[in-house]
C-alpha positions as CSV (number, residue, x, y, z in Angstrom):
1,X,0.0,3.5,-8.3
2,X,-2.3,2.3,-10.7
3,X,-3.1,2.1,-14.5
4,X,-6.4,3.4,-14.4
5,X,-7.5,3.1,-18.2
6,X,-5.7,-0.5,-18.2
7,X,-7.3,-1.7,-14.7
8,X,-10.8,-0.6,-16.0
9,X,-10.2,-2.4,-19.1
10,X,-9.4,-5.2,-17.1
11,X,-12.1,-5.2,-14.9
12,X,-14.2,-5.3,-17.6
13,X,-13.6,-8.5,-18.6
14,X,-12.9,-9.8,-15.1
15,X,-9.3,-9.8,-14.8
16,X,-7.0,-9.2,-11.9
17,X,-5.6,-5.9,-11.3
18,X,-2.2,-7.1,-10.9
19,X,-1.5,-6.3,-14.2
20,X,-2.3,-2.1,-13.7
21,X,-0.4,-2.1,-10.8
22,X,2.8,-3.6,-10.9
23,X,4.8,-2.0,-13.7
24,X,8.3,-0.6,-13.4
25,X,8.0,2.8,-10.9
26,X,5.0,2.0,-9.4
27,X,5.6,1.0,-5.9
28,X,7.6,4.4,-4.4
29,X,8.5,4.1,-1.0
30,X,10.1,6.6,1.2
31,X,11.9,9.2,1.5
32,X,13.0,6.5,4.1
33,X,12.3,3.2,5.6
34,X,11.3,4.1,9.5
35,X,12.8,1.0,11.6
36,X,10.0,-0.8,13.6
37,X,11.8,0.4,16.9
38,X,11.1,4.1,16.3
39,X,7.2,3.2,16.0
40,X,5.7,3.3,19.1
41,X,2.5,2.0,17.9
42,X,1.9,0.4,14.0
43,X,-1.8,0.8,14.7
44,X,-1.9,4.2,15.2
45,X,0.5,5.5,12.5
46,X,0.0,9.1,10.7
47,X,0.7,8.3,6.7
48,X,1.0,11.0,4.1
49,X,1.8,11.0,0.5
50,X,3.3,14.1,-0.7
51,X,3.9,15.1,-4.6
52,X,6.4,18.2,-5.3
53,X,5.5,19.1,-1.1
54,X,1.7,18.9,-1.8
55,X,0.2,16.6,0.7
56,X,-2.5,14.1,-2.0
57,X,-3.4,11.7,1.0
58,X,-3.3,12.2,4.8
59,X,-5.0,8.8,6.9
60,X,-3.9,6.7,9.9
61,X,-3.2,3.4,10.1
62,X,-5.9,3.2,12.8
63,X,-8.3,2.7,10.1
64,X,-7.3,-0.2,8.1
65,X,-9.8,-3.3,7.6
66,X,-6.8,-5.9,9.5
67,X,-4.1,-5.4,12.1
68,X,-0.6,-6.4,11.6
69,X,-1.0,-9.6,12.7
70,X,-4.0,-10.5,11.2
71,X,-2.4,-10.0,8.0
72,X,0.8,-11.8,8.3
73,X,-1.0,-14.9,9.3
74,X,-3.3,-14.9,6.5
75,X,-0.5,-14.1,4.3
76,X,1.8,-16.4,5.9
77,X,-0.5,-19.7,4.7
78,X,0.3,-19.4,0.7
79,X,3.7,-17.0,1.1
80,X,6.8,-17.6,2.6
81,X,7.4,-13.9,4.2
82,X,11.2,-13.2,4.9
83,X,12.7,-10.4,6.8
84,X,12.4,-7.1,4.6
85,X,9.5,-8.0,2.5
86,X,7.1,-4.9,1.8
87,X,3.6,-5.9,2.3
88,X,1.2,-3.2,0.2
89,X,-2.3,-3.4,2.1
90,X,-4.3,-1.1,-0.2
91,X,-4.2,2.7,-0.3
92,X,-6.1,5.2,2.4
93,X,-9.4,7.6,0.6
94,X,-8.4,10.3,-1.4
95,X,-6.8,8.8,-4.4
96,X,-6.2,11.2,-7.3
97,X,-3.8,11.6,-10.4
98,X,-0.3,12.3,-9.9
């Protein structure tokens, strides 16, 4: 989710975009959490996003710029990552208003 009016605003005057995208709301997850043992394979994942039953985005997981555990490590030197944390990598093509 993202302020689009603010985060242009923003980018305008080079700011960060962490200020359109984290308000209250804006990080829905679920219907549920999928445990890691019922993946068979994180890097080859199906991911939807679905508004009122209208599918908005449909990627794979196959296509995103780092793998798993390219990303932990990188995060892993400035964070202190603990069991449970959500880690938002960025959002697959087709973004369009809610």
């Amino acid at each position: 989710m993202t302020a689009r009016i603010m985060q242009k605003s923003d980018r305008n005057i080079n700011l960060p975009w962490y200020r359109s995208k984290n308000f209250d709301s804006f990080g829905p997850i679920g219907p549920r959490i999928v445990p890691c043992s019922e993946i068979s394979d994180p890097h080859n994942l199906s991911i939807q996003l679905k508004v009122n039953g209208q599918t908005r985005q449909s990627s794979n997981t196959k296509h995103m710029l780092f793998k798993i555990p390219q990303t932990l490590e990188y995060l892993s030197k400035f964070l202190t990552l603990k069991r449970g944390d959500i880690i938002a990598t960025g959002t697959p093509s087709g973004i369009s208003p809610i």
